[in-house]
C-alpha positions, 0 to 999 in steps of 0.5 A: 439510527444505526446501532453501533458495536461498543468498540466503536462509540467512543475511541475506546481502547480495543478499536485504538488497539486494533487500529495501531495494529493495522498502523505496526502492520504495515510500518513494520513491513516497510522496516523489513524491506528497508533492512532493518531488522537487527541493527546494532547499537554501537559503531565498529570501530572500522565505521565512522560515526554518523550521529550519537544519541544519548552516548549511543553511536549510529554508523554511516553503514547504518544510514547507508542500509537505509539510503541505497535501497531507495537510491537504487529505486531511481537508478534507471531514470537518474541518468535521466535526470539533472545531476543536481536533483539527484544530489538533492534526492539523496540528500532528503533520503539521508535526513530521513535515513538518519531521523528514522534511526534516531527515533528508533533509538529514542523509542528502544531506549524507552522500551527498555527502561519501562521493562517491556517485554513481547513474547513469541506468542505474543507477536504470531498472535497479533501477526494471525489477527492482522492477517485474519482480517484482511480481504481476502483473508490469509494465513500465517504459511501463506503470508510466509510465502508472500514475503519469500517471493519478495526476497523478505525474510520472515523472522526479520519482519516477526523481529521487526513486528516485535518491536513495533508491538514493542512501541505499542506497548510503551505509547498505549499507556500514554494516550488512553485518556487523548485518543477518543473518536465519536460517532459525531466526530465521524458524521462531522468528517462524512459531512465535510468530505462528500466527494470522497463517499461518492461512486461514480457511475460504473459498468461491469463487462468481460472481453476477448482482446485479439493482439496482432502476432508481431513476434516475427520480426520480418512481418509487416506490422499492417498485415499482423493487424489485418490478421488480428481484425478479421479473427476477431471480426470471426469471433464476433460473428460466432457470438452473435450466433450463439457460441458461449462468449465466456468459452471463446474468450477462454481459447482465444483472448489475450488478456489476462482476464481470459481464465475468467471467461473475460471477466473485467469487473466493474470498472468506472470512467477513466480506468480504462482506454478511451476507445473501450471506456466509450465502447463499454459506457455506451452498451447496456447489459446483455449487449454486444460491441461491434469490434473496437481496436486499442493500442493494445489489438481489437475487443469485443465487449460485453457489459454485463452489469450496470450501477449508477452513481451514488453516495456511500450512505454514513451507515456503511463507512462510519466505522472505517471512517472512525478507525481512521481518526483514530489512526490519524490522532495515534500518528499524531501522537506518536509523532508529538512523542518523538518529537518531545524524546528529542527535545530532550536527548543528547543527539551529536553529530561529528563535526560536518555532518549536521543535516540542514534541517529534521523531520519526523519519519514517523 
């Protein structure tokens, strides 16, 4: 039997700290983009009043923050749409907006009374862990940048991280004794979900794509086809005496994967066209397909590289499968802990305002 890290024998608290990291990462990043990063906790007096928790305003500007973000992601198809799923939508959009925001309050009123405090070095520590840890790995300036190119703030997502640590800090305390997961507990779900351990049958191949040139509007589409075939029936007949396949998908192909020599990767049945998936599957490594046309121009394939199915042994994927029941027992629990904050709060709206019905965000 395989031998286990400590960290992973029984839940303890480094693997639940560690995996409520991985949990705040990514929450956080999607509190930044919805725009909240510092948001105050009294209306104007200019704004009306969307619901009061425990004598604290959150103003319709507020919820509207949230709401527009997620109104604009279905603007294009809307008008598509009956109007009557989209009053819908915005309405679903609206509770979640307005329960989301009375979590946070709940949970930053917490914060506050227990006195905790993140620091700086804190957040930028936890923030280059995070980071260190993902595939590939990045650094603190190259997320940075990443952020940037998505129109993101960086010191609104620190503040953001910060109070999700924040968060992390007030619940860790609370679950220390409820949160365990065991090495059975991980073979009892390997056992119970064998299909989500299973690895089809995969082939690795590279290809050069020659795309009909239809840039000019006056050519006749059949002719750019014809064009396309014969330079790629030309290829084909260079390969096959010799020529280095890897450079001549460099020079010519239209796929991305050209600066990779045509690389694709492995791929399995039903991530590609059925004309190249049936092309590739029947190849064995080392061969060459005849030329093979798609919606997108005309391939020439090469396998180079075959696995055949299999099941991912519980050695391989017990620890990530024990990082995920913790972070499903830590959803739960923070989930369950919300829930009892505002069975216990005053939580008013105006009058008209009420939401048909509440679910927890979070």
């Amino acid at each position: 039997m395989r031998r286990y890290p400590e960290q992973f024998k029984c839940g303890n608290a480094r693997s639940k700290r560690q995996s409520f990291l991985l949990f705040i990462f990514y929450v956080s990043l999607c509190f930044v983009a919805w725009g909240l990063a510092c948001r105050p906790k009294a209306p104007a007096e200019t704004d009306n009043v969307a619901v009061t928790i425990n004598g604290v305003g959150i103003t319709e500007s507020e919820v509207e923050a949230l709401v527009q973000p997620e109104l604009d992601k279905i603007a294009a198809k809307a008008a598509q749409l009956p109007p009557e799923f989209t009053e819908q939508y915005e309405k679903q959009v609206r509770q979640w907006a307005l329960e989301k925001l009375i979590s946070e309050q709940l949970l930053d009123e917490k914060v506050k009374e227990a006195r905790i405090i993140v620091t700086e070095e804190e957040v930028i520590s936890q923030i280059r862990e995070i980071l260190a840890a993902q595939k590939p790995p990045l650094s603190l300036e190259q997320y940075r940048e990443r952020l940037k190119e998505h129109g993101q703030s960086f010191d609104e997502y620190k503040m953001e991280f910060r109070k999700q640590l924040g968060y992390q800090k007030l619940m860790e305390p609370q679950w220390a004794d409820e949160i365990n997961v065991t090495e059975d507990d991980a073979r009892k779900y390997y056992s119970e979900n064998p299909k989500q351990f299973e690895i089809s049958e995969q082939v690795r191949a590279s290809h050069i794509l020659i795309k009909p040139d239809t840039s000019d509007p006056n050519i006749d589409p059949n002719e750019a086809k014809a064009t396309a075939k014969a330079k790629a029936q030309d290829l084909l007949k260079q390969i096959t005496e010799g020529a280095d396949f890897a450079e001549l998908a460099k020079a010519n192909s239209g796929c991305p994967s050209a600066a990779k020599g045509g690389d694709l990767g492995f791929f399995s049945k039903g991530q590609m066209v059925a004309p190249f998936e049936k092309a590739a599957f029947d190849l064995k490594p080392g061969q060459l397909s005849d030329i093979v046309e798609t919606k997108f121009g005309y391939h020439i394939i090469k396998v180079t590289d075959r696995k055949d199915a299999q099941v991912i042994p519980f050695e391989q994927t017990g620890d990530d499968i024990i990082n995920g029941l913790v972070r499903k027992k830590q959803a739960e629990f923070i989930k369950n802990y919300i829930q009892s904050l505002k069975d216990k709060a005053d939580i008013v709206y105006p009058p008209g305002k009420e939401p048909e019905s509440m679910s927890n965000p979070l």
